[in-house]
VOGU-3710 file (C-alpha; in Angstrom, 3 decimals, decimal comma):
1> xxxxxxxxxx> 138,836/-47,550/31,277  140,952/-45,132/33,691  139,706/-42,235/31,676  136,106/-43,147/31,427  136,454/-43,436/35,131  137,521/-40,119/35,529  135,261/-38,315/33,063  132,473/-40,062/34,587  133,632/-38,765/38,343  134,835/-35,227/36,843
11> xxxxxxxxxx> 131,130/-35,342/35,212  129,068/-36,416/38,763  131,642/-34,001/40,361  129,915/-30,829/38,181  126,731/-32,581/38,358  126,657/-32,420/42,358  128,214/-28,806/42,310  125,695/-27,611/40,079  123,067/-28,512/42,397  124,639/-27,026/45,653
21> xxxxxxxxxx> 124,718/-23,120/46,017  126,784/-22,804/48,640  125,299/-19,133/50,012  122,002/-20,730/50,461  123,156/-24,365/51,810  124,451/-24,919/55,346  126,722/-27,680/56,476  123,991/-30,399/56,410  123,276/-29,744/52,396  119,435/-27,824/53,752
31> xxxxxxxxxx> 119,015/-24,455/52,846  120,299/-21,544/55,080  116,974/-19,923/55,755  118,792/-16,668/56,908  120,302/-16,545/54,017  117,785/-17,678/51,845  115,354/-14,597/53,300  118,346/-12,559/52,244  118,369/-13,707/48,770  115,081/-13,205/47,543
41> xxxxxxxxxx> 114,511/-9,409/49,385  112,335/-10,339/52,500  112,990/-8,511/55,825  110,848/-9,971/58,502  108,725/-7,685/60,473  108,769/-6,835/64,363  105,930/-9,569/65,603  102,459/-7,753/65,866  100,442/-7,999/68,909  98,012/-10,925/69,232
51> xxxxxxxxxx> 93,927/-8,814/68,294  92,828/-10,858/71,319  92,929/-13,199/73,453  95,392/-15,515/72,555  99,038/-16,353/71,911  100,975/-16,134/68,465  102,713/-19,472/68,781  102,451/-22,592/71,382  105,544/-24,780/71,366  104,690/-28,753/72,617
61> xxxxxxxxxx> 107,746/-30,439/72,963  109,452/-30,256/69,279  106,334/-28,833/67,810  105,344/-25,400/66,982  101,615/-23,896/66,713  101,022/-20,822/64,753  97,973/-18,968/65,458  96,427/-17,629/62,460  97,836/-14,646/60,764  96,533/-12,646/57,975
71> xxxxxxxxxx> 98,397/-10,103/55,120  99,838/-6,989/57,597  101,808/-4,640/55,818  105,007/-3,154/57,325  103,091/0,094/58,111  100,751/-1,837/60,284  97,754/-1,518/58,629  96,389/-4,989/56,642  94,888/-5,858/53,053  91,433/-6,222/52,972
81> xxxxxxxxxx> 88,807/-7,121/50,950  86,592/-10,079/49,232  87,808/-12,553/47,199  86,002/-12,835/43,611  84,594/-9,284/44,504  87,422/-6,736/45,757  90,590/-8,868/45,127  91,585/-11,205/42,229  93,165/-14,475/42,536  96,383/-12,602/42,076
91> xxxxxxxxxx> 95,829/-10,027/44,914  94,628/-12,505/47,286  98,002/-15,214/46,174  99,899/-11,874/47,116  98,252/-11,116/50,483  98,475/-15,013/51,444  102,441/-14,639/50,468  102,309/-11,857/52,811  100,813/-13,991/55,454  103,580/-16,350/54,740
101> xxxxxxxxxx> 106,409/-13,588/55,930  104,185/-12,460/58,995  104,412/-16,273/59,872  107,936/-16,587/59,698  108,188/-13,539/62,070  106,490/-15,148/64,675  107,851/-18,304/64,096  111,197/-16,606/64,165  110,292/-14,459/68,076  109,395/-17,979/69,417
111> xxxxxxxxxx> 112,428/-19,796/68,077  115,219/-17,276/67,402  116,572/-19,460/64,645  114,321/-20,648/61,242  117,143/-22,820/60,690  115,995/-24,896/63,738  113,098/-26,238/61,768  113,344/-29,780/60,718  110,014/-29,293/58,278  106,850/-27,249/57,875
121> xxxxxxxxxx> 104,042/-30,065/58,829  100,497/-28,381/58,275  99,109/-25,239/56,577  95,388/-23,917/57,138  94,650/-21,361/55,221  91,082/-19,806/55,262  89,866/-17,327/52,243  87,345/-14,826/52,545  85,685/-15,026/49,308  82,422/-14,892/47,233
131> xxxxxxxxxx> 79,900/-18,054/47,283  80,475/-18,939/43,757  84,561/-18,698/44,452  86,039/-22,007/44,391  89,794/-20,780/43,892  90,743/-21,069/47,173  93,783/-23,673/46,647  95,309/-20,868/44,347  95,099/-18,611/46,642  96,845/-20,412/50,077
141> xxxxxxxxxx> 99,822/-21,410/47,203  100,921/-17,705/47,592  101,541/-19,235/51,680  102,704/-22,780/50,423  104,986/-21,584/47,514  106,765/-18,888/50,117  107,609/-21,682/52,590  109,201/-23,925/49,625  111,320/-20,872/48,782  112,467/-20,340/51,674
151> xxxxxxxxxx> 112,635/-23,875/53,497  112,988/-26,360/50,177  111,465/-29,777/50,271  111,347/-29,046/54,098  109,199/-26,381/53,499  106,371/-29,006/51,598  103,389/-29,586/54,081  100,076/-30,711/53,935  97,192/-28,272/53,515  93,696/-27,501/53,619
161> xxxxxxxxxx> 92,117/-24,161/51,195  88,563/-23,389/53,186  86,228/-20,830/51,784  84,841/-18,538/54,022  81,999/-15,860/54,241  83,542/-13,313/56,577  87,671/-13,145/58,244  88,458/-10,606/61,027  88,748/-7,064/59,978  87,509/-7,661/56,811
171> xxxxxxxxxx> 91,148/-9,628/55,634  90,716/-11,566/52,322  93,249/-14,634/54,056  93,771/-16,105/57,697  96,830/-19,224/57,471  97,435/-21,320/60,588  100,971/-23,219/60,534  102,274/-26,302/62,494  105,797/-26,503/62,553  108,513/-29,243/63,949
181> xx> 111,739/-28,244/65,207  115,127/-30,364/64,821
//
């Protein structure tokens, strides 16, 4: 009986080290964000300015609201183009992963650390696309599938894909975030 004791501890000991990597898990057992942005390559970019007249991010008491962001690459300039016409599913999951990172940035300049966030609440994601394009869940996972990445099951959040005819400066994806804070 003693030894089927201890293989059977010995066996949930490996079981619940397995699971665990400690360079991406913090004291808690959540993810290290930091670290996890490490891990899989991504450098976030300095916070571009806002194209009008609005702010990147209100905070309301433990609650953060991201403005909509679309795919800027580091040199500044952004992808563009119509989805179902100029950009596949692929290129458009791509540019909406992009979004993801240029969300994280902002979210980063109005909270200094990701690992204050307790869990990713609501994603918006708007495509510019074709009328006969009805993809558009596909294409907002590129956002969604960053933020699991990065955050784990805090990074799960409801969502809504909308289809749309036309996105400022001609960008194939515009995301929106809510975020709460711990």
């Amino acid at each position: 009986m003693k030894r089927l004791r201890l293989s059977y501890t010995l066996s949930l000991a490996a079981l619940l080290l397995s699971c665990a990597n400690p360079s991406t898990t913090g004291d808690s057992g959540t993810p290290d964000v930091e670290k996890r942005l490490a891990e899989l390559g991504i450098t976030l970019p300095e916070l571009a300015p806002p194209l009008a007249n609005y702010v990147p991010t209100v905070q309301v008491g433990k609650m953060i609201y991201l403005a909509g962001k679309g795919p800027r690459k580091p040199d500044g300039s952004y992808i563009v183009g119509k989805v179902g016409k100029d950009l596949t599913v692929d290129e458009a999951y791509q540019a909406a992963r992009l979004t993801a990172i240029n969300q994280l940035a902002a979210l980063k300049a109005q909270i200094g650390d990701l690992n204050r966030v307790k869990r990713i609440v609501r994603v918006t994601g708007y495509v510019h696309c074709t009328d006969d394009f009805t993809q558009q869940p596909q294409v907002i996972n590129g956002f969604s599938d960053l933020l699991v990445e990065v955050f784990g099951d805090r990074g799960r959040h409801a969502r809504s894909a909308i289809g749309t005819n036309a996105l400022p400066l001609g960008i194939p994806v515009e995301i929106e975030m809510i975020v709460e804070l711990k």
